[in-house]
OpenMM code with the backbone's topology and positions (N, CA, C; nanometers):
from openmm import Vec3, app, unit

residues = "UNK UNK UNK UNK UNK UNK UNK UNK UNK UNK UNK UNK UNK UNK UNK UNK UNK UNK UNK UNK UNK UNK UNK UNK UNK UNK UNK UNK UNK UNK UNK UNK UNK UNK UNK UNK UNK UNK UNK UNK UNK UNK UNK UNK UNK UNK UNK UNK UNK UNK UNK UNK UNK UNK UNK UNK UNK UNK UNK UNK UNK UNK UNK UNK UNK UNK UNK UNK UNK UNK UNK UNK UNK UNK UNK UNK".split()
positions = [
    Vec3(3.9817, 0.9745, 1.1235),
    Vec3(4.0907, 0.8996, 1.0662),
    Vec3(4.2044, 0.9960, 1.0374),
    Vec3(4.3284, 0.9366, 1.0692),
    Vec3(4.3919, 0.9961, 1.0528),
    Vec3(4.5184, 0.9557, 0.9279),
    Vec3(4.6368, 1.0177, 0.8955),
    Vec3(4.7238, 0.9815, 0.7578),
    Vec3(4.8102, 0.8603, 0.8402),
    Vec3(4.8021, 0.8232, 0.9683),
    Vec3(4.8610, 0.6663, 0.9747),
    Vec3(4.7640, 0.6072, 0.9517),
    Vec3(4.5609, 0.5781, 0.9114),
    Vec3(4.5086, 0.5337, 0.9336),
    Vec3(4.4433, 0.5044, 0.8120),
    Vec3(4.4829, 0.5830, 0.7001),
    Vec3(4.4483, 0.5880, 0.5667),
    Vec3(4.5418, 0.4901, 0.4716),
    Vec3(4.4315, 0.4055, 0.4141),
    Vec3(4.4846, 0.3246, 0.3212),
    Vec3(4.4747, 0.3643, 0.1641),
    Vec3(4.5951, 0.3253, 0.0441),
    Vec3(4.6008, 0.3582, -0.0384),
    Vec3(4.4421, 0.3846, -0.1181),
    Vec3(4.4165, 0.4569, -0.1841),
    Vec3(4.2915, 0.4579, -0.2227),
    Vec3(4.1665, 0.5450, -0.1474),
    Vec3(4.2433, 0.5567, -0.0407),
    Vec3(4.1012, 0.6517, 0.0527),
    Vec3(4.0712, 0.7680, -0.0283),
    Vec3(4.1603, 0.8223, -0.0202),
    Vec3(4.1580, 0.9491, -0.0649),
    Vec3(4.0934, 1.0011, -0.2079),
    Vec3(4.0925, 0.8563, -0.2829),
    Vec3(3.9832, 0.8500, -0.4055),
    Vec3(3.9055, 0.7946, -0.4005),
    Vec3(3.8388, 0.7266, -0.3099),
    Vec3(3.7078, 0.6990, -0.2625),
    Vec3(3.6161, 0.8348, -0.2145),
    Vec3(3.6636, 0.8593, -0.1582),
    Vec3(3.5862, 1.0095, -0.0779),
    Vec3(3.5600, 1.0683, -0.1542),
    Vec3(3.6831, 1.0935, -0.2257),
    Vec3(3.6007, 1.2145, -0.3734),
    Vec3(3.5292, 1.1541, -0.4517),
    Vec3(3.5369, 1.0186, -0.4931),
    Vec3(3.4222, 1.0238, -0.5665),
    Vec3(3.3189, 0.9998, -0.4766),
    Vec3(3.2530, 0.9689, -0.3642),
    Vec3(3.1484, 0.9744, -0.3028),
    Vec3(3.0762, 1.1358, -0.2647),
    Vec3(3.1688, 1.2090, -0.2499),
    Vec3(3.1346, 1.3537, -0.2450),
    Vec3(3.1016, 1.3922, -0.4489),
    Vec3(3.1643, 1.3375, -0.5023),
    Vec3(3.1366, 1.3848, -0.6979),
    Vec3(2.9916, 1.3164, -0.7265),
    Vec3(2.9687, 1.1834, -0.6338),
    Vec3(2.8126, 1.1408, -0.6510),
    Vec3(2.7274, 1.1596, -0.5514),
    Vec3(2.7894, 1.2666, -0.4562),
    Vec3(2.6441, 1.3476, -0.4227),
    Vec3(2.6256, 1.4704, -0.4699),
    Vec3(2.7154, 1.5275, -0.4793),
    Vec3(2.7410, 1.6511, -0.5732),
    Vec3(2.6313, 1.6114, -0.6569),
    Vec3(2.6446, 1.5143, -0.7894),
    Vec3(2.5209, 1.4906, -0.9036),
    Vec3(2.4134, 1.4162, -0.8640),
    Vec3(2.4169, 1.3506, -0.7850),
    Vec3(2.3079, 1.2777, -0.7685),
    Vec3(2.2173, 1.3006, -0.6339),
    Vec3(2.2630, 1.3886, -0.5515),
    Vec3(2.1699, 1.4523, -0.4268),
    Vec3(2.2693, 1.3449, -0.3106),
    Vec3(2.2124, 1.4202, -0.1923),
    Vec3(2.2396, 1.3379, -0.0908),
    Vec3(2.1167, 1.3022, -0.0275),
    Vec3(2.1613, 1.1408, 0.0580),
    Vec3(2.0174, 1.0900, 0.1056),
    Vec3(1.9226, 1.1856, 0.2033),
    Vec3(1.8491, 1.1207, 0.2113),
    Vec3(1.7963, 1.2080, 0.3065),
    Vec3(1.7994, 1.1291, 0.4847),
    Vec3(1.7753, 1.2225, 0.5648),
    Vec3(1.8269, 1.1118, 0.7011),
    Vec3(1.7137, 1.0188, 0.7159),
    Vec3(1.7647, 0.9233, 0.8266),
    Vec3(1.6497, 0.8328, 0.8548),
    Vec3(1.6790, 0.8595, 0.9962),
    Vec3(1.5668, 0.7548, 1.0934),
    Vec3(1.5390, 0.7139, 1.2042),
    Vec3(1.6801, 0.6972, 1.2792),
    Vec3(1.6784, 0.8252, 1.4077),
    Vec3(1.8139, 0.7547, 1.4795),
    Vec3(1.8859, 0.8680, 1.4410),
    Vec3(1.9313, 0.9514, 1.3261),
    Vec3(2.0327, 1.0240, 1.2954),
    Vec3(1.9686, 1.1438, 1.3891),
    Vec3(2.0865, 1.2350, 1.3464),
    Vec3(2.1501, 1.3364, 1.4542),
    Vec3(2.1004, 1.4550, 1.3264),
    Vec3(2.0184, 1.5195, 1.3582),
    Vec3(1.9889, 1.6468, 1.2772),
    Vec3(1.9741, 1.7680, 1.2787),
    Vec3(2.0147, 1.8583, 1.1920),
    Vec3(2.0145, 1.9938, 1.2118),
    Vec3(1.9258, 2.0688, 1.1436),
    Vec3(1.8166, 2.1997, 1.1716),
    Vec3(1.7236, 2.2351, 1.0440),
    Vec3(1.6964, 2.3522, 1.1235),
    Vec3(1.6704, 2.4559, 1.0336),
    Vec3(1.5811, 2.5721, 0.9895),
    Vec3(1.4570, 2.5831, 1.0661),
    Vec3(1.4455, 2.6500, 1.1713),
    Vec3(1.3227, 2.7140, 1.1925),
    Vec3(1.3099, 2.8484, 1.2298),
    Vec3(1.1664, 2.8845, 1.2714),
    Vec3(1.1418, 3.0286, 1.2995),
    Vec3(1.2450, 3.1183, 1.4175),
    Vec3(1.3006, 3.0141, 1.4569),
    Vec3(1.3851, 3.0634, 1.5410),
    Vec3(1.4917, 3.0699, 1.5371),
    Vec3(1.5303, 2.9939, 1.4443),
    Vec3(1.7152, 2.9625, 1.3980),
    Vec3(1.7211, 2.8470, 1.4026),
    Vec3(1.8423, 2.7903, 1.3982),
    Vec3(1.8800, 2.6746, 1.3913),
    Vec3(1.8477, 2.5962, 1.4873),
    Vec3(1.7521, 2.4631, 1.4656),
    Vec3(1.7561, 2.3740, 1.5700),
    Vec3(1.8421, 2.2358, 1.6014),
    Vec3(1.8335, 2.1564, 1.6867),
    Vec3(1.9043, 2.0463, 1.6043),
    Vec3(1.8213, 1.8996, 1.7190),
    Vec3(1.8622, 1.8026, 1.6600),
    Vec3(1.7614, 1.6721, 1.7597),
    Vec3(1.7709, 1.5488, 1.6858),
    Vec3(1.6966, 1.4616, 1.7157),
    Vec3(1.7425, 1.3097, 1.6493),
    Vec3(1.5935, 1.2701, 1.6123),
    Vec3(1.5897, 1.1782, 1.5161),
    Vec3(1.4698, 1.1730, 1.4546),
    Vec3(1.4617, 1.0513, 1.5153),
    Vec3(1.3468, 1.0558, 1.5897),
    Vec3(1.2138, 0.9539, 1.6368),
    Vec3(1.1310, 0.8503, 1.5744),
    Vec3(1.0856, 0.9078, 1.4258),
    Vec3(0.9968, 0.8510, 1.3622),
    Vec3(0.9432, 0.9413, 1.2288),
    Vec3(0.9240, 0.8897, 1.1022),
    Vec3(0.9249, 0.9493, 0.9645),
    Vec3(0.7779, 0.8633, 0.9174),
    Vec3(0.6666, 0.9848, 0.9304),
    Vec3(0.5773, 0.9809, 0.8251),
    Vec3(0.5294, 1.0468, 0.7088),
    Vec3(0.5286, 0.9820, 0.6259),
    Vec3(0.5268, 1.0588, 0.5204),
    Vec3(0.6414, 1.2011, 0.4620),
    Vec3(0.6249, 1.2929, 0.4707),
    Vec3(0.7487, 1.4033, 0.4607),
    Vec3(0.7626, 1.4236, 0.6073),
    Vec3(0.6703, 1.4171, 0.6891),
    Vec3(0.7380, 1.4758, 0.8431),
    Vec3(0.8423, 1.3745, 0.9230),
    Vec3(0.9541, 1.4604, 0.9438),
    Vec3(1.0010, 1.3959, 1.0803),
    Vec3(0.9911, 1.4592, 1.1638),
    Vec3(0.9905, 1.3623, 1.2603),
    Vec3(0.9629, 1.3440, 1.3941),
    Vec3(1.0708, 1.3891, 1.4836),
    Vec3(1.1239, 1.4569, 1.5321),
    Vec3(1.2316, 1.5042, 1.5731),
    Vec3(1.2397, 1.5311, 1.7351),
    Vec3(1.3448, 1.4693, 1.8446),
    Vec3(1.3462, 1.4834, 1.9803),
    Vec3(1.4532, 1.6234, 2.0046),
    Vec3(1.4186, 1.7077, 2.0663),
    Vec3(1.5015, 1.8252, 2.0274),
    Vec3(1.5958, 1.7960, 2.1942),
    Vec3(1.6917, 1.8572, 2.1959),
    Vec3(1.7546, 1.8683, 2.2898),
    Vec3(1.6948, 1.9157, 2.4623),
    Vec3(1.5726, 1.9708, 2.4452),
    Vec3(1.5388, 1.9974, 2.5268),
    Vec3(1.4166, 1.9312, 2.5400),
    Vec3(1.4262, 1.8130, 2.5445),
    Vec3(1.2764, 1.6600, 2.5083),
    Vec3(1.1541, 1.7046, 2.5079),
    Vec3(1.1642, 1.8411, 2.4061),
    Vec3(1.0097, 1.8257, 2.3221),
    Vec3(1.0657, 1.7783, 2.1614),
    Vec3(0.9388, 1.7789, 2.1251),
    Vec3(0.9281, 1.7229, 2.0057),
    Vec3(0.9218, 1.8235, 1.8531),
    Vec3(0.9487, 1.8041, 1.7788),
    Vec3(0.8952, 1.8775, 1.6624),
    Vec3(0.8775, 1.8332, 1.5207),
    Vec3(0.7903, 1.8687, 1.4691),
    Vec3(0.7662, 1.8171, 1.3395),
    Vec3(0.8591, 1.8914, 1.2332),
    Vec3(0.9282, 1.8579, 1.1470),
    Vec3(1.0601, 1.8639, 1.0380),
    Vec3(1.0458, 1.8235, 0.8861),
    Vec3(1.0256, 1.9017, 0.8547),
    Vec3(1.0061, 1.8902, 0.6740),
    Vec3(1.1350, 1.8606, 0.6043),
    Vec3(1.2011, 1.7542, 0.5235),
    Vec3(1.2985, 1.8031, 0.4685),
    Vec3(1.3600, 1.9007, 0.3926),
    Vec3(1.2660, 1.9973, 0.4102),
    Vec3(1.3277, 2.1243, 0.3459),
    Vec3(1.4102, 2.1803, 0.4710),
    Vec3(1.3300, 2.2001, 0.5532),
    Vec3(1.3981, 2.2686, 0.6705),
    Vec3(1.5296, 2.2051, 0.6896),
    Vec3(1.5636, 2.0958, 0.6582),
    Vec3(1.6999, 2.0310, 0.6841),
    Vec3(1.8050, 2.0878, 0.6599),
    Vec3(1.8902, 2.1272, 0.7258),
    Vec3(2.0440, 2.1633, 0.7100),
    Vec3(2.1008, 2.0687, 0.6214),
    Vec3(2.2076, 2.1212, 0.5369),
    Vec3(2.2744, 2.0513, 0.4415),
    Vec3(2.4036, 2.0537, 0.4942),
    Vec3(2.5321, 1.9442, 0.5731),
    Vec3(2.6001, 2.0178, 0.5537),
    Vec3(2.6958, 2.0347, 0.4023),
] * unit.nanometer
topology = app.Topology()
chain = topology.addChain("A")
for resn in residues:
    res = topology.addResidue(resn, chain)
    for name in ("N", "CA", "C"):
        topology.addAtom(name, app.Element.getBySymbol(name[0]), res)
């Protein structure tokens, strides 16, 4: 979006949505999103498949699979 595309008020919406994740955490991803995380190797990134329990399920760019803790999750 751009400043022809912004309506009065945007600009205080956002901040407070960034001031209530700031205090209150941000979600965590679901099924379908686009993700980035921490491993032994560096940074990976892939789309989540399927969420059991703490693991996701993750399709990596190169169509294997990997299992994803939300810790390992990139914040941005």
């Amino acid at each position: 979006m751009d400043a022809n595309e912004r309506m009065p008020g945007d600009a205080e919406a956002a901040a407070a949505v960034a001031g209530m994740q700031d205090v209150y955490g941000r979600p965590l991803p679901s099924v379908g999103d686009w993700i980035s995380w921490h491993s032994a190797d560096g940074i990976r990134s892939g789309r989540i498949e399927a969420i059991s329990g703490d693991v996701h399920l993750v399709m990596q760019k190169d169509g294997t699979l990997a299992n994803v803790s939300p810790s390992q999750i990139a914040r941005a």
